[in-house]
PDB file with SEQRES, HELIX, SHEET and CRYST1 records, atoms N, CA, C and O in Angstrom:
SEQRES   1 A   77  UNK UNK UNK UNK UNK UNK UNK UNK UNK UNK UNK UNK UNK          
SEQRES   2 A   77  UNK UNK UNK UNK UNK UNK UNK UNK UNK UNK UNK UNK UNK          
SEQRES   3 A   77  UNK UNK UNK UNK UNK UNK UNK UNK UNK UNK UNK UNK UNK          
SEQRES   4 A   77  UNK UNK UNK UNK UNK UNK UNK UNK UNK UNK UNK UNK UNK          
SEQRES   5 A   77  UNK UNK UNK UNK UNK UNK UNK UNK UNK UNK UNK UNK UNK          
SEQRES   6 A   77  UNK UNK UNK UNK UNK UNK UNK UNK UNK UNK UNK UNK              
HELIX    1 AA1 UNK A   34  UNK A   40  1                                   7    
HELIX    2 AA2 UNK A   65  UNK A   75  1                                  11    
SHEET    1 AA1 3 UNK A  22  UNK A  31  0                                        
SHEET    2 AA1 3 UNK A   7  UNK A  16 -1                                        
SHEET    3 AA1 3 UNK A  51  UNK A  56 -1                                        
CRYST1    1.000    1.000    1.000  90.00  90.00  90.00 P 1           1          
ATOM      1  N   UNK A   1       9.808   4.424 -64.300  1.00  0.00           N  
ATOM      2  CA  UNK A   1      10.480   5.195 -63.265  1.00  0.00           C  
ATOM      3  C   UNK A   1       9.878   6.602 -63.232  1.00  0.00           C  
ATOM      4  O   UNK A   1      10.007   7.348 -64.203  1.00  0.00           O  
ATOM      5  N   UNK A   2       9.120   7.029 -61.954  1.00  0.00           N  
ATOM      6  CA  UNK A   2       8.733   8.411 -61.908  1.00  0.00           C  
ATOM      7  C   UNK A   2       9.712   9.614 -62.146  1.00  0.00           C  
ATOM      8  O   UNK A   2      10.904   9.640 -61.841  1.00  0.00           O  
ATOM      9  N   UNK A   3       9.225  10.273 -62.548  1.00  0.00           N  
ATOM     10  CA  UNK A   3      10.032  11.519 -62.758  1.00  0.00           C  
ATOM     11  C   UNK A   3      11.223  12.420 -61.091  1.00  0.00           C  
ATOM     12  O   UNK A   3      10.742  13.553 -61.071  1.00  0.00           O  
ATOM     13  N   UNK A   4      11.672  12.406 -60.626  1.00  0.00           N  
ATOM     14  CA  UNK A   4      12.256  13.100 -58.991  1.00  0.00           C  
ATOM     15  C   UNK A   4      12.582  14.129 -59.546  1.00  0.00           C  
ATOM     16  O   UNK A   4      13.194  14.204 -60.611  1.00  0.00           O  
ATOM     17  N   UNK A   5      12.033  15.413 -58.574  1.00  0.00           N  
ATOM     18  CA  UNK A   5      12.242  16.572 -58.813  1.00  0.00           C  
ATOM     19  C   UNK A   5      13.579  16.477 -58.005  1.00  0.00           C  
ATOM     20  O   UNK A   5      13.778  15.664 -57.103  1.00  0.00           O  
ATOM     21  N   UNK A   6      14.361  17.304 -58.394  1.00  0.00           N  
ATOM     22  CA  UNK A   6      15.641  17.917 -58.020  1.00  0.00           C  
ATOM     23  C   UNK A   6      15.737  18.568 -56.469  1.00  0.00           C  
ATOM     24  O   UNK A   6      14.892  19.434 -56.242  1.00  0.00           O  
ATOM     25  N   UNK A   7      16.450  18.324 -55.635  1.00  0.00           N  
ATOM     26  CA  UNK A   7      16.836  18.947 -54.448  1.00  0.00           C  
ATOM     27  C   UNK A   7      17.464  20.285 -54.152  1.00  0.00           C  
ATOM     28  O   UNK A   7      18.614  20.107 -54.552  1.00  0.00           O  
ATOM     29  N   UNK A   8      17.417  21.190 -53.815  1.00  0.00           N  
ATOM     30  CA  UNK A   8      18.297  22.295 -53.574  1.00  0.00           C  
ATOM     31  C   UNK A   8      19.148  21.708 -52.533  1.00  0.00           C  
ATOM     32  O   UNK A   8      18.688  21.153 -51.536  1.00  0.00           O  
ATOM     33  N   UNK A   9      20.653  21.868 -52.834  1.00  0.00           N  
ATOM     34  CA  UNK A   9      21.609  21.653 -52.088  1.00  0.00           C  
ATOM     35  C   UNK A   9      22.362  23.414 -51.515  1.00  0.00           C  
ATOM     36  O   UNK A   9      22.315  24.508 -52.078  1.00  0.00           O  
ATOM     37  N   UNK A  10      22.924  23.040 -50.349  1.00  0.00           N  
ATOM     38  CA  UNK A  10      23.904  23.906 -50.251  1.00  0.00           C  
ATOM     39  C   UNK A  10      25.392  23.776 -49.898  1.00  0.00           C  
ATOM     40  O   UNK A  10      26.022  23.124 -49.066  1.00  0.00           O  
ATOM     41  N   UNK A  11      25.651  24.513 -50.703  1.00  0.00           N  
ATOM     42  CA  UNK A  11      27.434  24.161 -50.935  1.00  0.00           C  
ATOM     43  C   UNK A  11      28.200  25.205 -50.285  1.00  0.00           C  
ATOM     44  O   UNK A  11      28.116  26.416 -50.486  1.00  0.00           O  
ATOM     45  N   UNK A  12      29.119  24.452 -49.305  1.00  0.00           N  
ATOM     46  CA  UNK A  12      29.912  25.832 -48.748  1.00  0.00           C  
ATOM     47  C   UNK A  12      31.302  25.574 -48.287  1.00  0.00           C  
ATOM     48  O   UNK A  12      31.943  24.911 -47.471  1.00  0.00           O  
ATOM     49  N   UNK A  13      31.456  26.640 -49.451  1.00  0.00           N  
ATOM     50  CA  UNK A  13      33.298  26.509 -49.723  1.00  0.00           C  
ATOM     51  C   UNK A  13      34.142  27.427 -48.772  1.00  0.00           C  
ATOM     52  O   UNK A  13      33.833  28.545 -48.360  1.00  0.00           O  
ATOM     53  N   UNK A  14      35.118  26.805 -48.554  1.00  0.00           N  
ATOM     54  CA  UNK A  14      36.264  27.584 -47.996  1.00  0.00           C  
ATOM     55  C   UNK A  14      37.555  27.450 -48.542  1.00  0.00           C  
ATOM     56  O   UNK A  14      38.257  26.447 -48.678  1.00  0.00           O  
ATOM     57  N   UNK A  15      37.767  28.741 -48.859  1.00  0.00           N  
ATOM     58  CA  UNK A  15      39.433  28.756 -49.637  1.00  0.00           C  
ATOM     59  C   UNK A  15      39.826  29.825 -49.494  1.00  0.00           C  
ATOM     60  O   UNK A  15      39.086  30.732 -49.114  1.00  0.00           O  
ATOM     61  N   UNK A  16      41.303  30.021 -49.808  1.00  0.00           N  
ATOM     62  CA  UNK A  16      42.206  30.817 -49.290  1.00  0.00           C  
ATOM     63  C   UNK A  16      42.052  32.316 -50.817  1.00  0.00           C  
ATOM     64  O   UNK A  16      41.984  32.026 -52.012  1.00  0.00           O  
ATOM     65  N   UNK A  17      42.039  33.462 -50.385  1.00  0.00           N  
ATOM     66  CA  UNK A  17      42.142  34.330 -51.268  1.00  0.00           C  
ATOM     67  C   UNK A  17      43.531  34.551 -51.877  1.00  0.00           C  
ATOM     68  O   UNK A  17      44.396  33.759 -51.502  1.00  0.00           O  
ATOM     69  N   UNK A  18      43.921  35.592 -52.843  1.00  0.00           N  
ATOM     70  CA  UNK A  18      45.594  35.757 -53.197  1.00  0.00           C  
ATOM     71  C   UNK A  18      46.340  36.551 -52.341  1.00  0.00           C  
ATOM     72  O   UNK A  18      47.475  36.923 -52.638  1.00  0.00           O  
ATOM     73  N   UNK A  19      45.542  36.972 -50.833  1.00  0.00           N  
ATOM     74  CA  UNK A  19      46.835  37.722 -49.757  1.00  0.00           C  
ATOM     75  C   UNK A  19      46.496  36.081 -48.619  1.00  0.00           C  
ATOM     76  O   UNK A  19      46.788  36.257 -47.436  1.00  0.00           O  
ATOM     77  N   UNK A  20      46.059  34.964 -48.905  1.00  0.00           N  
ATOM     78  CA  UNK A  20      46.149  33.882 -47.761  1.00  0.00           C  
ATOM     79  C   UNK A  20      45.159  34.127 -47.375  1.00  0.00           C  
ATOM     80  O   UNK A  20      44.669  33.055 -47.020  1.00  0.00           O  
ATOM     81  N   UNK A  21      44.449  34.948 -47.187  1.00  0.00           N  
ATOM     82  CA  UNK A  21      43.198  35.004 -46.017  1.00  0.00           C  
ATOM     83  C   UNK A  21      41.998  33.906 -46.428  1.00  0.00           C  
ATOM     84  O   UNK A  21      41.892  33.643 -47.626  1.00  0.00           O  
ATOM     85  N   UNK A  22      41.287  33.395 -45.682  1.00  0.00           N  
ATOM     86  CA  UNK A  22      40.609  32.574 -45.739  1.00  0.00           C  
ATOM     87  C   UNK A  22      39.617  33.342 -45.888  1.00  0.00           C  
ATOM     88  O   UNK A  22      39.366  34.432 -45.375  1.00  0.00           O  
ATOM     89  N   UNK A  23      38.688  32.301 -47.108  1.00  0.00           N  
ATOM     90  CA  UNK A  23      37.078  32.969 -47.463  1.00  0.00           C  
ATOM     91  C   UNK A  23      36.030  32.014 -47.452  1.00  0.00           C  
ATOM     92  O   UNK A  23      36.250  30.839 -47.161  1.00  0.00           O  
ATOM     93  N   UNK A  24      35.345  32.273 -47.632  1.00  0.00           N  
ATOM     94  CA  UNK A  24      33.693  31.585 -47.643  1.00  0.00           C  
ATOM     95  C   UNK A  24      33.045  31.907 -48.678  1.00  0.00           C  
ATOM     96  O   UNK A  24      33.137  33.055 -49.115  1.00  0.00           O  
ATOM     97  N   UNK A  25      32.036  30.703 -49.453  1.00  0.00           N  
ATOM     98  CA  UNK A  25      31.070  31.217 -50.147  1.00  0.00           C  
ATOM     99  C   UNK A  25      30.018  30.311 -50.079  1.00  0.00           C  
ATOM    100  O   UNK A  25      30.379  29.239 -49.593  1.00  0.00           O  
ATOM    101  N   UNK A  26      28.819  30.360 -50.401  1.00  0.00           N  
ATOM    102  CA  UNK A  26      27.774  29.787 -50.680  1.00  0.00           C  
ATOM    103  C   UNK A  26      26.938  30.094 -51.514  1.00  0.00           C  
ATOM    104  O   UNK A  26      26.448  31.158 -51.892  1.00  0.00           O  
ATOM    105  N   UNK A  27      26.749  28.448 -51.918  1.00  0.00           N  
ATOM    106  CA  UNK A  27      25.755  28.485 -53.303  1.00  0.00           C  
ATOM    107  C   UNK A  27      24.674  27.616 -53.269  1.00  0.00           C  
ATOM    108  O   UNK A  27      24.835  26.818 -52.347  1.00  0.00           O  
ATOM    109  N   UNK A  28      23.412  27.384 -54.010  1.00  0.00           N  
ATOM    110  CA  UNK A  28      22.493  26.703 -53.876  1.00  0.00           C  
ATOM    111  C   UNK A  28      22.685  26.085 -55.285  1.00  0.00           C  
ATOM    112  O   UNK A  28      23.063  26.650 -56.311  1.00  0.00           O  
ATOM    113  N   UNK A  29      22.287  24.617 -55.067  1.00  0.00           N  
ATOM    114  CA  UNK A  29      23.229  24.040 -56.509  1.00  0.00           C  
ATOM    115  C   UNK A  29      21.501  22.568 -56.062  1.00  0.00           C  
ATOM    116  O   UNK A  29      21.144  21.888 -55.101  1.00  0.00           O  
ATOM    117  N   UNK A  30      20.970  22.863 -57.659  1.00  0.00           N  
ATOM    118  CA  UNK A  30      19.603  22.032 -57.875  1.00  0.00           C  
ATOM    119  C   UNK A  30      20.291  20.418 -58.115  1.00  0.00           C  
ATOM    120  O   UNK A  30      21.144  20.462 -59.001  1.00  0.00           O  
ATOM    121  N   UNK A  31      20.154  19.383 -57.679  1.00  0.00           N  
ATOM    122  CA  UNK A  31      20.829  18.416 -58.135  1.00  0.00           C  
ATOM    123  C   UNK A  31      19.362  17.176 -57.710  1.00  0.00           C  
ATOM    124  O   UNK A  31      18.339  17.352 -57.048  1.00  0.00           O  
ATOM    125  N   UNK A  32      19.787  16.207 -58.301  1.00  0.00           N  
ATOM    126  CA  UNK A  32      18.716  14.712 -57.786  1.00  0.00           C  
ATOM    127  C   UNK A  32      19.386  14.539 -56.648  1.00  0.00           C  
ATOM    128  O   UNK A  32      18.840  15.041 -55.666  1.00  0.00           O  
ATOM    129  N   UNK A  33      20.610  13.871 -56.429  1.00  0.00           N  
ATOM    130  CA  UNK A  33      21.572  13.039 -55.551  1.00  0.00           C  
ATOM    131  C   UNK A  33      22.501  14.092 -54.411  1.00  0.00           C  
ATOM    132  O   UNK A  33      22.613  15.304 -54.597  1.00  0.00           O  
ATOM    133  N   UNK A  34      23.015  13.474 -53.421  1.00  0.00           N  
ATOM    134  CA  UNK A  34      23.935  14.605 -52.994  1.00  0.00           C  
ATOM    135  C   UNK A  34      25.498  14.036 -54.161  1.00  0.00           C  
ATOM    136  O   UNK A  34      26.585  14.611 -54.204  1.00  0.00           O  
ATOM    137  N   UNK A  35      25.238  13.247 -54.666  1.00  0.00           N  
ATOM    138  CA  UNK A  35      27.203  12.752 -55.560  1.00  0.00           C  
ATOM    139  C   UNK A  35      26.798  13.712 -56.499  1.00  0.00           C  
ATOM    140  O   UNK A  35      27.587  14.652 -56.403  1.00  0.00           O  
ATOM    141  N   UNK A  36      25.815  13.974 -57.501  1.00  0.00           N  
ATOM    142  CA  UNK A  36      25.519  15.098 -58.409  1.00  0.00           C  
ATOM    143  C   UNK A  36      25.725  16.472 -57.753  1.00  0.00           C  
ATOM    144  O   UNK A  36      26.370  17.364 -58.304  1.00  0.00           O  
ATOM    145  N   UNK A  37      25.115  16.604 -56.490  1.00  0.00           N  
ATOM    146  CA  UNK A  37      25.304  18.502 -55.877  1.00  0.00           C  
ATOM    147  C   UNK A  37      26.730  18.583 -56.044  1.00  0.00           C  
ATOM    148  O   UNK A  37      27.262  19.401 -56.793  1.00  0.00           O  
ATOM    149  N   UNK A  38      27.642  17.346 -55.027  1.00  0.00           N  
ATOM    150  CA  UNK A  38      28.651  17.714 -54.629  1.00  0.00           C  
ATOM    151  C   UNK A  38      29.784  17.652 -56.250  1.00  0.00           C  
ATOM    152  O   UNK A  38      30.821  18.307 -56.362  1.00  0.00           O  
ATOM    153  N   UNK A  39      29.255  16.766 -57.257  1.00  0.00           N  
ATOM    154  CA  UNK A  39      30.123  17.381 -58.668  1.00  0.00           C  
ATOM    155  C   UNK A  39      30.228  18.617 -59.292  1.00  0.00           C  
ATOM    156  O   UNK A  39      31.085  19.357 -59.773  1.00  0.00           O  
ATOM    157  N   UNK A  40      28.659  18.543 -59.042  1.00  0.00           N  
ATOM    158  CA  UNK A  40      28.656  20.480 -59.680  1.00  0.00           C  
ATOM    159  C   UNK A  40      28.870  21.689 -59.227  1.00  0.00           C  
ATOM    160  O   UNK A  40      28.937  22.756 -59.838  1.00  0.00           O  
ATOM    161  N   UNK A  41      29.033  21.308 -57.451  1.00  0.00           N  
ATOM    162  CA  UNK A  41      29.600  22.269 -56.433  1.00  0.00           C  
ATOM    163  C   UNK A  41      31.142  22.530 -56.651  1.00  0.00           C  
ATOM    164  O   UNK A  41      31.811  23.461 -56.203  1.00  0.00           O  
ATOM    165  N   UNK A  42      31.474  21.655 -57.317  1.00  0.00           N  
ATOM    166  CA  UNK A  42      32.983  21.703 -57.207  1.00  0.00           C  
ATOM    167  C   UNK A  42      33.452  21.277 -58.458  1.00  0.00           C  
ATOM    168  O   UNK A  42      34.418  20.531 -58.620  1.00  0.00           O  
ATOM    169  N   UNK A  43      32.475  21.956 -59.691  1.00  0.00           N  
ATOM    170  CA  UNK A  43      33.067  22.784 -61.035  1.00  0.00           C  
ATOM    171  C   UNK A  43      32.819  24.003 -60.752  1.00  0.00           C  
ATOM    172  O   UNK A  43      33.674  24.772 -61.192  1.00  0.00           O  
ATOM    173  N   UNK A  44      31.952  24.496 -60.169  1.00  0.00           N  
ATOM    174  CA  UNK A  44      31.685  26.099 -59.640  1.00  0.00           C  
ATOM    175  C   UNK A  44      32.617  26.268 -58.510  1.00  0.00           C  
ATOM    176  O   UNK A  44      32.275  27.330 -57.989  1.00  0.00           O  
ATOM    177  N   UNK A  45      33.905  25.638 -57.667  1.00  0.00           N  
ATOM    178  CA  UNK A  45      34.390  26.200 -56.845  1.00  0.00           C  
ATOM    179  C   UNK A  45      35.179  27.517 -56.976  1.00  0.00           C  
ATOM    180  O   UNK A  45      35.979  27.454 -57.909  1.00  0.00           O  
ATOM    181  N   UNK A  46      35.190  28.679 -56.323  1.00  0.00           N  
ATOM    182  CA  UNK A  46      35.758  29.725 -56.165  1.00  0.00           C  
ATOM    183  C   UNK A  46      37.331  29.709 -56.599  1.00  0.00           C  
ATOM    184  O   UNK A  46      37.936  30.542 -57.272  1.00  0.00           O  
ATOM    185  N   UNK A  47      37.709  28.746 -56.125  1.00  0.00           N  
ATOM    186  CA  UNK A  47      39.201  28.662 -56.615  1.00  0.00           C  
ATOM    187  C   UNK A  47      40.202  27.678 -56.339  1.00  0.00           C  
ATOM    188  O   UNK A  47      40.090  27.288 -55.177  1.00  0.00           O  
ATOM    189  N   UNK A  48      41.151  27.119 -56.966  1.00  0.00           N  
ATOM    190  CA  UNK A  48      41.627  26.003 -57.337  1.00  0.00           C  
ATOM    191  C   UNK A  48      41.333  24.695 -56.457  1.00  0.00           C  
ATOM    192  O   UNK A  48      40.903  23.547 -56.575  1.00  0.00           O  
ATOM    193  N   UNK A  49      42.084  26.031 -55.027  1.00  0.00           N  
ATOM    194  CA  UNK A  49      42.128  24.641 -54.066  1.00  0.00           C  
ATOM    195  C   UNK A  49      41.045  24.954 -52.922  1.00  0.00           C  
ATOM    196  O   UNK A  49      41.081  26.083 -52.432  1.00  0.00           O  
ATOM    197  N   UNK A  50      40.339  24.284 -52.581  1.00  0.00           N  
ATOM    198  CA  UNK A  50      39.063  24.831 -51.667  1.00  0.00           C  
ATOM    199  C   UNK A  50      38.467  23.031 -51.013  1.00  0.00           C  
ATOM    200  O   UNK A  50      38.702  21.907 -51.454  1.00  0.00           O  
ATOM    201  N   UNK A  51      37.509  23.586 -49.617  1.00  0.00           N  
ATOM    202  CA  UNK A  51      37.351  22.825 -49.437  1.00  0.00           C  
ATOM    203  C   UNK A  51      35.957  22.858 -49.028  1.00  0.00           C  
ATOM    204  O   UNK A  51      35.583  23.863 -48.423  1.00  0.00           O  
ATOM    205  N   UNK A  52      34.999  21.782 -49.292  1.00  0.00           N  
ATOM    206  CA  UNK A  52      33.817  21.871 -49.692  1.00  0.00           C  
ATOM    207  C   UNK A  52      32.970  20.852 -49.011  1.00  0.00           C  
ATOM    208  O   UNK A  52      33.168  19.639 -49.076  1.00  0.00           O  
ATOM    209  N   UNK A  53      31.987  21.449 -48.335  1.00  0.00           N  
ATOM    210  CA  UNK A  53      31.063  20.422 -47.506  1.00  0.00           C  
ATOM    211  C   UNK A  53      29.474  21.015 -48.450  1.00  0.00           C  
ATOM    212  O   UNK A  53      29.252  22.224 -48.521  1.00  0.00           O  
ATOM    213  N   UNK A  54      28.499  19.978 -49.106  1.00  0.00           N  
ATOM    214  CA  UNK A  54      27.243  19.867 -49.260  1.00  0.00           C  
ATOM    215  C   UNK A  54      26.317  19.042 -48.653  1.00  0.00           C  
ATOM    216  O   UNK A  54      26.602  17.866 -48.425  1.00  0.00           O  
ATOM    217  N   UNK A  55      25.074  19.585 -48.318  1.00  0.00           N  
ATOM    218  CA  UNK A  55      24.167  19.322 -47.535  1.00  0.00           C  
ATOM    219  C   UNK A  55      22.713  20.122 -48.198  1.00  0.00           C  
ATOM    220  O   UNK A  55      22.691  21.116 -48.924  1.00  0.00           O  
ATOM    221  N   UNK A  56      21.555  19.322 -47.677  1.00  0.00           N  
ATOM    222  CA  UNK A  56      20.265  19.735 -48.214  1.00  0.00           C  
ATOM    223  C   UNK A  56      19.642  20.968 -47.675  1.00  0.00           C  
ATOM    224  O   UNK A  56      19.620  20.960 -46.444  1.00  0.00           O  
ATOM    225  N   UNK A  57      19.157  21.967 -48.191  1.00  0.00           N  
ATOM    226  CA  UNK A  57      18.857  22.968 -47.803  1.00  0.00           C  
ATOM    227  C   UNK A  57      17.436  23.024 -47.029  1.00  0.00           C  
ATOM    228  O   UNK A  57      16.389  22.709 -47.593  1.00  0.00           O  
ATOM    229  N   UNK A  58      17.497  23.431 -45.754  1.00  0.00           N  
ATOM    230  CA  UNK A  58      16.700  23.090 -44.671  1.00  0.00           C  
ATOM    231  C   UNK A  58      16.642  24.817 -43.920  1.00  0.00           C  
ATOM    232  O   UNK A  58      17.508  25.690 -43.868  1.00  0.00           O  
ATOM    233  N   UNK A  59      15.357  24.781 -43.462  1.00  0.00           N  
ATOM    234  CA  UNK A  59      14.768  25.950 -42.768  1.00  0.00           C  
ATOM    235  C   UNK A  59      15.606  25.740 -41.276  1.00  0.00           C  
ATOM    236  O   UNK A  59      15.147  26.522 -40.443  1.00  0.00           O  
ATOM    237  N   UNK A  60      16.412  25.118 -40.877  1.00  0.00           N  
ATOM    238  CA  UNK A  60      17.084  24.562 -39.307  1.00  0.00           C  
ATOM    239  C   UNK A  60      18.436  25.099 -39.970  1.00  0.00           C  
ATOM    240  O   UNK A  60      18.901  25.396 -38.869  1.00  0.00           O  
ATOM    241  N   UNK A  61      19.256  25.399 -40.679  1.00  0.00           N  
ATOM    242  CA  UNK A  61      20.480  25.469 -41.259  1.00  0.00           C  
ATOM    243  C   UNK A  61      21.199  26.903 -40.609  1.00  0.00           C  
ATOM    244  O   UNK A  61      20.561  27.830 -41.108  1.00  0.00           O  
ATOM    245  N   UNK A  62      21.895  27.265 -40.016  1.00  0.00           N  
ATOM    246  CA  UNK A  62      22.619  28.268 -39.279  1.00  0.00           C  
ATOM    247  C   UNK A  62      23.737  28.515 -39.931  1.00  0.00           C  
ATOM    248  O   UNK A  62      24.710  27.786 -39.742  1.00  0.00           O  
ATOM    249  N   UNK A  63      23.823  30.128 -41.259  1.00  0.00           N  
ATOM    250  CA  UNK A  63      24.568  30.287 -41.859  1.00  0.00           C  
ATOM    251  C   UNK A  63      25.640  30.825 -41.362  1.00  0.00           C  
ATOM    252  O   UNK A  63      26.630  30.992 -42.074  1.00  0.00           O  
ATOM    253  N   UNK A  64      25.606  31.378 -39.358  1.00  0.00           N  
ATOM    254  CA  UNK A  64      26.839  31.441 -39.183  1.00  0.00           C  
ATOM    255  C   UNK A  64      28.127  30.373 -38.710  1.00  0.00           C  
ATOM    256  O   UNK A  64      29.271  30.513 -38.279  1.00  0.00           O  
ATOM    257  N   UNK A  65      27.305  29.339 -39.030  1.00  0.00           N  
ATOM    258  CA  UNK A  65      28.142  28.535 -38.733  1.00  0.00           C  
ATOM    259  C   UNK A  65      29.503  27.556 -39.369  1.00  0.00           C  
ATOM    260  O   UNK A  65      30.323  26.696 -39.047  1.00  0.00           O  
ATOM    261  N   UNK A  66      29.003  28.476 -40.591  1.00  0.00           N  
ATOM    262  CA  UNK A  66      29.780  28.366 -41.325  1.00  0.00           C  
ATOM    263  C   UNK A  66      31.411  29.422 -41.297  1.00  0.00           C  
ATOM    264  O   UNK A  66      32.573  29.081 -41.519  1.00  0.00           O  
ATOM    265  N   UNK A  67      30.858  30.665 -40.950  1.00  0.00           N  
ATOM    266  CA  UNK A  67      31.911  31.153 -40.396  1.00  0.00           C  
ATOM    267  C   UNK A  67      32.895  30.762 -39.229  1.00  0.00           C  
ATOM    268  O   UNK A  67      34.109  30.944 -39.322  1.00  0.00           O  
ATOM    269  N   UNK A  68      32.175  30.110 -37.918  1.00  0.00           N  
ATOM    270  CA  UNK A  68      32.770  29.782 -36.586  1.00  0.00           C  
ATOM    271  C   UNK A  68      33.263  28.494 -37.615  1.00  0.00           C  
ATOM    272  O   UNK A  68      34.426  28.898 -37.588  1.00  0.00           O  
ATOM    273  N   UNK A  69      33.334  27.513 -38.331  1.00  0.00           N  
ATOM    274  CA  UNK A  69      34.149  26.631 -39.115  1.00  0.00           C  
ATOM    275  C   UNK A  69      35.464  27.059 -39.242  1.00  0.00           C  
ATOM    276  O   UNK A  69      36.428  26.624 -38.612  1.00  0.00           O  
ATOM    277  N   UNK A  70      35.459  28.168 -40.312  1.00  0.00           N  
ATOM    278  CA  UNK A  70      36.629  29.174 -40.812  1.00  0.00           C  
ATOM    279  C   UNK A  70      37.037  29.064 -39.303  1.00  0.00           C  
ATOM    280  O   UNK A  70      37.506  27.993 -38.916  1.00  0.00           O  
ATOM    281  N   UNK A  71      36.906  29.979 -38.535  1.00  0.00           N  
ATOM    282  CA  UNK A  71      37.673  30.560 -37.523  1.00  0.00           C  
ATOM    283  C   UNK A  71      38.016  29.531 -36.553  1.00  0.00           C  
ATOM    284  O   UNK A  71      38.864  29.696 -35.676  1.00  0.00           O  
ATOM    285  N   UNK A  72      37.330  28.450 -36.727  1.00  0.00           N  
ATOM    286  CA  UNK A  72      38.249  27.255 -35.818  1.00  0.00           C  
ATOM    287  C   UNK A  72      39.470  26.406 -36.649  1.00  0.00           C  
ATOM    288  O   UNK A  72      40.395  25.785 -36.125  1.00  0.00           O  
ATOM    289  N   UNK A  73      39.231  26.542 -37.898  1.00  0.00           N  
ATOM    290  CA  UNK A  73      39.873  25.745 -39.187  1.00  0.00           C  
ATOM    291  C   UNK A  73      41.358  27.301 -38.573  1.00  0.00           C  
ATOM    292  O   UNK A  73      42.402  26.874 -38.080  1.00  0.00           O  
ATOM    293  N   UNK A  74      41.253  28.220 -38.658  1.00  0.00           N  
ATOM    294  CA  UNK A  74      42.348  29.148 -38.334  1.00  0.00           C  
ATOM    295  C   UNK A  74      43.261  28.825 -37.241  1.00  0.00           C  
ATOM    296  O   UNK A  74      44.474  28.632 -37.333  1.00  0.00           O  
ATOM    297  N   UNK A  75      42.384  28.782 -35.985  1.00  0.00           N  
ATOM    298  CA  UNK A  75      42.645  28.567 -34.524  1.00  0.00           C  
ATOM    299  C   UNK A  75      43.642  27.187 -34.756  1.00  0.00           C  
ATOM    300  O   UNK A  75      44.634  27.069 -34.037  1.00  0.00           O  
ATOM    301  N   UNK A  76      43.411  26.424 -35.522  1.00  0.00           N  
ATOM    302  CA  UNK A  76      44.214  25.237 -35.519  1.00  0.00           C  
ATOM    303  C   UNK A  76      45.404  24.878 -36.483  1.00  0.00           C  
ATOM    304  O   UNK A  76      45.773  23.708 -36.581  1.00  0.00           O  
ATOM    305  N   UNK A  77      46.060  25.991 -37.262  1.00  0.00           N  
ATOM    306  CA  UNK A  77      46.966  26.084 -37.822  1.00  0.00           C  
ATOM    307  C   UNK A  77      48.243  27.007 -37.007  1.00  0.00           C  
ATOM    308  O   UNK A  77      49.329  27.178 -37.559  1.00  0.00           O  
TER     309      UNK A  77                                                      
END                                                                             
């Protein structure tokens, strides 16, 4: 079995801070698999309860879109 270099994933969390407000973070997390990114994305989560989408890190990737997420995830509560 050849050796597979590791993927850069990106992990991007959303969870609530201690006044409620909703936050964001992102991390780049080296993994083989996306089931490996998304385990180790979410021993590093920000905080207890969060919610977490991973995906491969790509030159096409639009980091504000991660914000317009948040603010529609708002719009609908």
């Amino acid at each position: 079995m050849p050796n597979e270099a590791p993927v850069t994933w990106i992990a991007y969390y959303i969870y609530a801070d201690e006044a409620g407000g909703a936050k964001t973070l992102i991390r780049e997390i080296d993994a083989l698999t996306y089931h490996d990114a998304y385990h180790f994305a979410s021993k590093l989560a920000p905080a207890e309860e969060f919610v977490l989408s991973v995906r491969p890190k790509s030159d096409e990737q639009i980091l504000g879109s991660v914000r317009y997420s948040v603010d529609r995830m708002k719009e609908d509560d």
